[in-house]
Structures are given as C-alpha cells and as structure tokens.
N, C-alpha and C positions, 0 to 999 in steps of 0.2 A: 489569359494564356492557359491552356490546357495543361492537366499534370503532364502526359505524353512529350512535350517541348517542352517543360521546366526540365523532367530528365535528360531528354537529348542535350539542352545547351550546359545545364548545372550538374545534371548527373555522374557523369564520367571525371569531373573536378570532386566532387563531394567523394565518390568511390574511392579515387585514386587519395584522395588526404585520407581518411577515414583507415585505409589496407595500412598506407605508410606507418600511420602511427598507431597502430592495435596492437603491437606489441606489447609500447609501451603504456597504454591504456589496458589491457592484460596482465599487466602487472599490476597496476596499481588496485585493479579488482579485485586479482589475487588477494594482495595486503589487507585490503580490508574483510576477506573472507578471511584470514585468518586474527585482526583484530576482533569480531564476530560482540562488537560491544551493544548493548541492548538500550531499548527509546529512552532517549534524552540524559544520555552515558556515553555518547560516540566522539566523543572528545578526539580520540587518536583518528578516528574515520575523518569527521570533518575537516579537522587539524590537513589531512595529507592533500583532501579537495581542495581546499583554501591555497594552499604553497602550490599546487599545481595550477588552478586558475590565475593565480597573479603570475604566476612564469609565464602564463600563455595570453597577458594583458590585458587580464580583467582586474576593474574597480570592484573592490568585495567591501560588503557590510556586514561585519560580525556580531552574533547576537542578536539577530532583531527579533520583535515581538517578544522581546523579555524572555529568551530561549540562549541558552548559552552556546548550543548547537548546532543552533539557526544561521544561515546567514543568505545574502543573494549577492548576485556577482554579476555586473552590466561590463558590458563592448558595444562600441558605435556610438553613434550620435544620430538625430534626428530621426523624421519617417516613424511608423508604426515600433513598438515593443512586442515581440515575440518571447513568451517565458516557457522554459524547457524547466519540467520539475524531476528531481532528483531523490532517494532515500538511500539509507545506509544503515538502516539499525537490523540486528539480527535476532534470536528467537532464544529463549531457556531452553534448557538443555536438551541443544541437539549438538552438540558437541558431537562430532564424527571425522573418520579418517577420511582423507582424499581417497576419491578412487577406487574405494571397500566396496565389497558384494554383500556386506552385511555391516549389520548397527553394530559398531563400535567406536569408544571414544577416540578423540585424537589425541595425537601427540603433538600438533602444532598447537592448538587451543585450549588454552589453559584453566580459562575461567568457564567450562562449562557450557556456553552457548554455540548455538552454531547459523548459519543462513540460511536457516530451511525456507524460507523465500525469494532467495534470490538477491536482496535490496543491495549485497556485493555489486553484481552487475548492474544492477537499475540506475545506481547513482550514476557510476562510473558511462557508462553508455549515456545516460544524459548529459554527463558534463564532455564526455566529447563531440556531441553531437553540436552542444553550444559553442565549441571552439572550433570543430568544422565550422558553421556557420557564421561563427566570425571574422574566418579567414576569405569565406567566399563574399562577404559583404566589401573585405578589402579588398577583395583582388577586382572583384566587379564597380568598385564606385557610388555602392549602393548605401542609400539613405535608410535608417535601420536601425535599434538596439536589439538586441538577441541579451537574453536575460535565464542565468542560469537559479533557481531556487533552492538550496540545500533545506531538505525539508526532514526534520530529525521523528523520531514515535510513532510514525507510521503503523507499527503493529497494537493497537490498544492507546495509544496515547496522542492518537491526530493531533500532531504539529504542524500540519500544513488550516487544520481550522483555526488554530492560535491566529496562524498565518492571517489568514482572511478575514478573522475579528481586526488583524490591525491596520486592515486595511493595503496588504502588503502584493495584493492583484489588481486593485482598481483600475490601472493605469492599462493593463495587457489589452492588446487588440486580441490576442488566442493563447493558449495554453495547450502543452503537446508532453506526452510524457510514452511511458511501455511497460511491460510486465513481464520479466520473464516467466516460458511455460512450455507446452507440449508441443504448439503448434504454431502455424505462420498468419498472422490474420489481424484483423480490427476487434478490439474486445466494445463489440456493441453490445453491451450487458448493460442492465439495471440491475444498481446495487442496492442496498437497505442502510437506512440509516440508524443511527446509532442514539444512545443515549446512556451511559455508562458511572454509578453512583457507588461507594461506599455506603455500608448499613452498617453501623456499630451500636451495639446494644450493650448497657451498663446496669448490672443486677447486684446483690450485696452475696461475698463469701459467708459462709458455713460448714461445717461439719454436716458431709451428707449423711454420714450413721445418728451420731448424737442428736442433732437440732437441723435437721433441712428447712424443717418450718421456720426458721429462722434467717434463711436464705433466699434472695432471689435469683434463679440461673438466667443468668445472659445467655447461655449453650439454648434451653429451652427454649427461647424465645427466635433467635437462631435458627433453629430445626423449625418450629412453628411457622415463620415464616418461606423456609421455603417448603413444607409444606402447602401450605397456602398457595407460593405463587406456583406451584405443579399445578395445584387445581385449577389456577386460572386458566392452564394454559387449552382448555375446552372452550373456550370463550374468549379467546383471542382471534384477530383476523387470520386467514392460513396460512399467509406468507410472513409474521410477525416469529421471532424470535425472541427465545429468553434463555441468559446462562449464565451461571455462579461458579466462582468459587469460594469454598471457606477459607479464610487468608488469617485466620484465628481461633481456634475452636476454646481457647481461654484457658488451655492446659494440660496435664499428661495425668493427674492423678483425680480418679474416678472419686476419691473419698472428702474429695473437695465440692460445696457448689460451687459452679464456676461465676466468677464474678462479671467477664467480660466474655464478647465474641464477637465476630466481624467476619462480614462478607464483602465479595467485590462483583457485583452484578453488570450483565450486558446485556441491555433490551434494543434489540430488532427490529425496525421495520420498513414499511416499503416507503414513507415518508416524514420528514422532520414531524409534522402534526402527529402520523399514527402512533412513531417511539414516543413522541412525549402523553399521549395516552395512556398506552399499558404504562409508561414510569410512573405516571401517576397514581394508575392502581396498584402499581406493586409496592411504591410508598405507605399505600393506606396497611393494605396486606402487612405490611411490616410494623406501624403504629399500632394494627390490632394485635399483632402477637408482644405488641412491649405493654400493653395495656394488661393482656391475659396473662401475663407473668411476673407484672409490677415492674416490669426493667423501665429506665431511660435509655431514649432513641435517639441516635444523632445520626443524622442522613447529608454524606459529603459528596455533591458530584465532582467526578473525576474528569471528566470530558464526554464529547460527543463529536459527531459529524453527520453530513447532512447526504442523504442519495445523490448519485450521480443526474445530470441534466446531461441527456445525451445529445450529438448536433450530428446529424448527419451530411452536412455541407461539408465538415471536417471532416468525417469518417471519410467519404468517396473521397477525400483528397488526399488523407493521408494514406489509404487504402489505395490507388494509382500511387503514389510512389514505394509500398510496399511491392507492388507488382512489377513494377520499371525493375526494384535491385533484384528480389526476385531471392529462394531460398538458397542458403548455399550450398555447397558440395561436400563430398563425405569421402572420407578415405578408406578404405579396405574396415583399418584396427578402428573409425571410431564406429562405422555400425558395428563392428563386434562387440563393441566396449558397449552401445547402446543396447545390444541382444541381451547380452548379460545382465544388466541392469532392468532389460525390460521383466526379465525373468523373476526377480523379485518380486514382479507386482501378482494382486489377485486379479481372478476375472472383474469383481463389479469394481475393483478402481479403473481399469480400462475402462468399463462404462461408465463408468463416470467422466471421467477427461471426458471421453465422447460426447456428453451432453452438451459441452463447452464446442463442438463443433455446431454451426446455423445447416452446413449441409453433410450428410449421413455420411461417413470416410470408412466403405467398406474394406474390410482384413484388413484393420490395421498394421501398420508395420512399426517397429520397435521408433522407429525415427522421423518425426514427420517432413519430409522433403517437398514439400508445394506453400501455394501458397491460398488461403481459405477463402471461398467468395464471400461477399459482401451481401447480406440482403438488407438493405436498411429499412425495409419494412418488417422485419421481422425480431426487433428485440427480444434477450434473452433477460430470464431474472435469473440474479448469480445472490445468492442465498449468504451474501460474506457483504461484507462494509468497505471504504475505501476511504480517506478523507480528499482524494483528490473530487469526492464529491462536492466537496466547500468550494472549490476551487473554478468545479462547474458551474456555479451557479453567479458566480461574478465575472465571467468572461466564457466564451466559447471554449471549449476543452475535446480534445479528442485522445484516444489512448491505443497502438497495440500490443501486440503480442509474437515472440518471436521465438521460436522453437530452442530451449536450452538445455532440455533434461529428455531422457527416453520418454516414449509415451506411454502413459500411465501411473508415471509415478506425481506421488501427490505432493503439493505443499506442504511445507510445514512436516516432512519427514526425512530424516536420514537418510533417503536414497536423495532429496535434493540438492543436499548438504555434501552428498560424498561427488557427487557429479558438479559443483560450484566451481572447481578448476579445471575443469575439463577443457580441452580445445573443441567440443561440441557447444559448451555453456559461450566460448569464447567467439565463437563463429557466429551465435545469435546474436549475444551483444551488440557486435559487427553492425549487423543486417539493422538492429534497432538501431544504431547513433544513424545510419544512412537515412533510413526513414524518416527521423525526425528531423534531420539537417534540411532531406530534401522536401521535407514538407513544410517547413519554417521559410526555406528560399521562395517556394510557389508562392505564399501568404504575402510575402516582402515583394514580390513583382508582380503581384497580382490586388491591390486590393480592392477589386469589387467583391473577390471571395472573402478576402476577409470583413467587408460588408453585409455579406449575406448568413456569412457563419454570425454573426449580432444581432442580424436580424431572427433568426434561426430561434436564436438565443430566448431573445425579448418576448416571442410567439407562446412558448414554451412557457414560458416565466407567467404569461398571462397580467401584466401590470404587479406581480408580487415580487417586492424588492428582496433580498437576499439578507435574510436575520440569522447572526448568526446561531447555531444550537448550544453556543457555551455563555452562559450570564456572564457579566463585562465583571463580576467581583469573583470571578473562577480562575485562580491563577493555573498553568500549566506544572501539572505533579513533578516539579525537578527531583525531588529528593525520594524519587520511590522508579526503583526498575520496573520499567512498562515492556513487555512482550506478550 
C-alpha cells in the first residue's frame, strides 16, 4: 500500500487525535523546557514521560541499560514492533527568557541550563506520536507493538549507545524519530561518529619560585598535549574532527606547580573505524607529553557513538507522509514574532541553515512554510554526531525534521531556547508526532516495506554486524553532567 492510501485511509484519524491532544502535549513540552535538566540528571523530564505514558496505557520499563533515566514503554501485542525514539535532556548555560529578542537569563530556570536543542519538543512529539499510534492500532484491529524509547544524554553522553550495547533494539522491525529545526524535510544527513575520553595527568606540587625543579606539572603536560593534537590536526582525514575542553587546569595560583590537570576530548569522524584512529593517536600524543614532563597518565573513556546508517526505503516513506500533513499555517503575529527573531541572526548563519537544505531555497523567508524535496541520491555530511546512529545500525531508522525556530537561527543558542515555547515550536511538533505516527501505521500495513527497509539495511551493513563503540567495562558517566 502506497504512502498516498496510508494517508487517505489513517491520515485524517492520526491528524484529527494528534490536533485534539496538542494542547496538552504542549504543555507537557512546555514543562520540561522549563525543567531544562542536563544528560542523565533528567529525573523530573522522564519522571512526567513515564506518569503520562502509563495514563495513556503503556507497559513502561524503568531504568534499563543500568541508566536511571532510561526507560521504554510498549502497547499492542503481536505483528511487527515499531520504536519511536524520544530525548529530553537540555544544554549548560543557556538559560534564557521565553520569547526575548535578546540573550538573557530566565526567571523560569533556575539552574542555569536551558533547550537550546530543542530535545523539550523531540521527546514530547515522540511520545505522542507513540500514543497516536497506539490508539490507531486499537481502533483499526491491528496486529502491532508501537514502542516508545526514553533515550536520556543525547548531547555528549549517547544514552541511546548504552541502549544498543544492551541490546535494547534487537527486536524493532524500524526505528523513527525527528529533530526539531528551520525547516520541513527528511534529514538525509551522514553523521560522524564519535569517540569521546577523559586524559588526566598526575605530576608532583612545588614551589614554582623556590624549587620548580622539584616539581612535575600536570598543567604542562596538559598544554603539551593539546598542543600536540593541534598539530595532528594537518594530518588527519578532512572530514574528522577534534575538540577539548580543559575540565581542570589544577588550580588558581601561578606560584604553585600544578600537581594535576584534565581534559575532556571529542574525536570526529566519518566512521566508527576512522574515530577510533585519530583516538588512538591522540592517546599516544598524550603518553608522549606525560613522558616529556614525568607526569602519570590515566586515560578514561566517556563514551561514544557510531555514524548514522541511512535507509532510503524509509526516508521516501516517511518523507510521503511528511508531504500528505504537509507544513502548517502561520498567523499574522507568529511570522512577526519569526521576523524578529530572524533579525537576530548573521548573514553566514542563514547560510548555514541553508546548507542543511538538498535543494537551493531562494530569499529565504524568516519561516520556513513548505515542505523540502527529497533526493535520496544525494546525501548530505552534517559535520555534528547523533547517537541515534547506534540505533541505525541495528534496525532500519529514518529521521525528520520539522520547522520550530525562525530560519537561521542555530542550535545550541539562546534564540532556540527563547523561541521553545513558542506556538511556532508547537505547530512543528505537531507536524512531527503526525509524521511519525503516520509513518509507523504504513510500516504496520504494509510489511513488504518494512522488508525492504532490512533489506536496505543488511546491503549497507555489507555482512558487518553492529559492535558497539563503547567497551562492555565502560559504565555510562551517571555522576557527571553531560551537555
């Protein structure tokens, strides 16, 4: 059955449950744009998922994959499993007012962080896209589990690779999730995968005036190594990535050697194999700067995730039912509210969004109102990580994207943060829970596609079975804010 009949028979049911309850699925988005708690701290976020999925008659598992914030939440019985993935966690300090034309903190959010990604909406829109979908499995007779994933660390702490080490996808026939952004479309991107390690370096204090020579700096060693991995970065493949922060510099007073220092590094690339390369050499790089300065080295990975596995059988499918609901409409004050907002931005961040477009979207306009073609011959490299790539690579996955913010403004900034309760942010959401509901129903009536989206899969995969990027004695960082 073609997407075109999936909408006509399921579409105008999916729309019409989806309008009904976006209110109050708006609200609970809200809430957690204002709990704004960071990876694997979202205690209050998951907590309100959980008590609204068992009101709307889901079986929830709490906890899993040794993740306190973790959980997944089934409805139905029998037929294929469809998993809808979900996130919630929000960013350091972007704390910012609702609705500001300019960076300022809030007065709803208190500790500091704020959504500059969106992941308020992402969860929220997944989980009712799962509860649509479960509602239309009852009403039709349909043989089925629809499977919602509360997937916590998404920014820096991939909780959903936990996920997949514990084997917590095997079972999906597909995998469907969305992003909020600038625009309306299928994010056929290739992402980079990741590999991401603590370097702690242990040297002896001294009196820098009196006896230095009697000292070894950890800080030196430190500095040494990233100089070092600067240098490498001439000699790395073009599309690989490398990024630090100092998460220790060992102290405030110069007249000290400093005894300790610690970094938190994120290496880039375009495949599990290429990161664990450069991590390899940026290990050595760091052994040789604890060698040149007498320190001990302790090197603790944090986590990792693996590139996207894109499926194009999904894409065109969920891509027809992004074009059935189609963009929505705008009232007078929210393109004004969008003009404004767009005004904020610079020229090259508008060119930037625009890259994120497959076909050229001349003078753009403050709000993107269509919806973006498809060339599924033409993937894009998106220069950022995602751990829904783990996720691809053990069952077929598809992802879009659905216009929440003015166009041009970026992630991961205060204009995303002040535009998160927006009735624009709220209209996208919308548009995503519909997409995935009505793309979850096609899969469920249809599975020769979801046949083909495996096959798809396996082609791809080339006989290389899915290892996960995080060693099985790597617990997941509970006791440290990840954003």
């Amino acid at each position: 059955m073609h997407a075109a009949n999936i909408g006509a028979k399921i579409g105008p049911n999916i729309s019409r449950f989806v309008d009904e309850h976006g209110q109050r699925y708006a609200t609970l988005s809200d809430e957690i744009w204002r709990y704004a708690e960071l990876g694997y701290q979202e205690r209050d976020s998951a907590r309100l998922h959980i008590d609204y999925l068992k009101e709307a008659g889901f079986a929830v598992r709490e906890g899993v994959a040794g993740i306190p914030t973790a959980f997944v939440a089934e409805a139905g019985e029998g037929g294929p499993v469809i998993g809808i993935l979900g996130e919630f966690d929000a960013l350091s300090g972007l704390s910012q007012e609702n609705l500001a034309l300019s960076c300022q903190p809030s007065s709803e959010i208190a500790n500091g962080n704020g959504h500059g990604c969106g992941h308020h909406l992402l969860g929220t829109s997944a989980h009712l896209a799962a509860v649509a979908v479960k509602q239309m499995l009852d009403d039709a007779g349909l043989q089925g589990r629809v499977r919602f994933y509360g997937c916590p660390a998404e920014e820096g702490g991939w909780g959903k690779t936990y996920m997949a080490r514990a084997g917590l996808f095997d079972d999906l026939g597909a995998a469907l999730t969305w992003h909020p952004g600038v625009f309306n479309g299928i994010m056929n991107l290739e992402s980079l995968a990741v590999v991401q390690a603590y370097f702690r370096f242990t040297g002896i204090s001294a009196h820098a005036g009196a006896s230095p020579h009697l000292g070894r700096s950890a800080l030196d060693a430190l500095e040494l190594m990233n100089v070092g991995t600067n240098f490498l970065r001439e000699h790395m493949i073009p599309d690989a990535r490398v990024h630090y922060a100092i998460t220790d510099a060992g102290g405030v007073a110069p007249n000290v050697v400093q005894p300790r220092a610690e970094a938190l590094y994120m290496i880039r690339a375009p495949r599990n194999a290429d990161a664990s390369e450069v991590y390899a050499r940026v290990c050595d790089i760091a052994r040789g700067a604890a060698l040149m300065t007498g320190c001990e080295l302790q090197i603790q990975m944090h986590s990792a995730c693996s590139n996207i596995m894109l499926n194009d059988v999904l894409n065109r499918a969920m891509h027809g039912q992004l074009s059935h609901f189609g963009a929505p409409s705008y009232e007078q004050a929210e393109l004004g509210f969008a003009a404004s907002m767009h005004a904020t931005t610079r020229p090259e961040e508008i060119e930037m969004a625009g890259r994120m477009l497959q076909n050229a979207w001349k003078d753009p306009k403050p709000l993107y109102d269509g919806v973006e073609a498809l060339d599924s011959a033409r993937p894009m490299r998106m220069h950022a990580s995602t751990d829904v790539g783990d996720v691809s690579w053990v069952t077929p996955t598809a992802q879009c994207m659905t216009a929440c913010f003015a166009f041009g403004t970026s992630p991961h900034s205060w204009q995303w943060v002040a535009q998160g309760k927006s009735s624009i942010a709220h209209k996208g959401m919308l548009l995503a829970a519909k997409t995935m509901a009505g793309t979850a129903m096609e899969l469920f009536q249809n599975p020769a596609l979801l046949a083909a989206a495996r096959q798809e899969l396996e082609q791809r995969l080339g006989g290389q079975p899915y290892v996960c990027p995080i060693p099985a004695d790597v617990m997941p960082p509970l006791g440290q804010a990840v954003a």
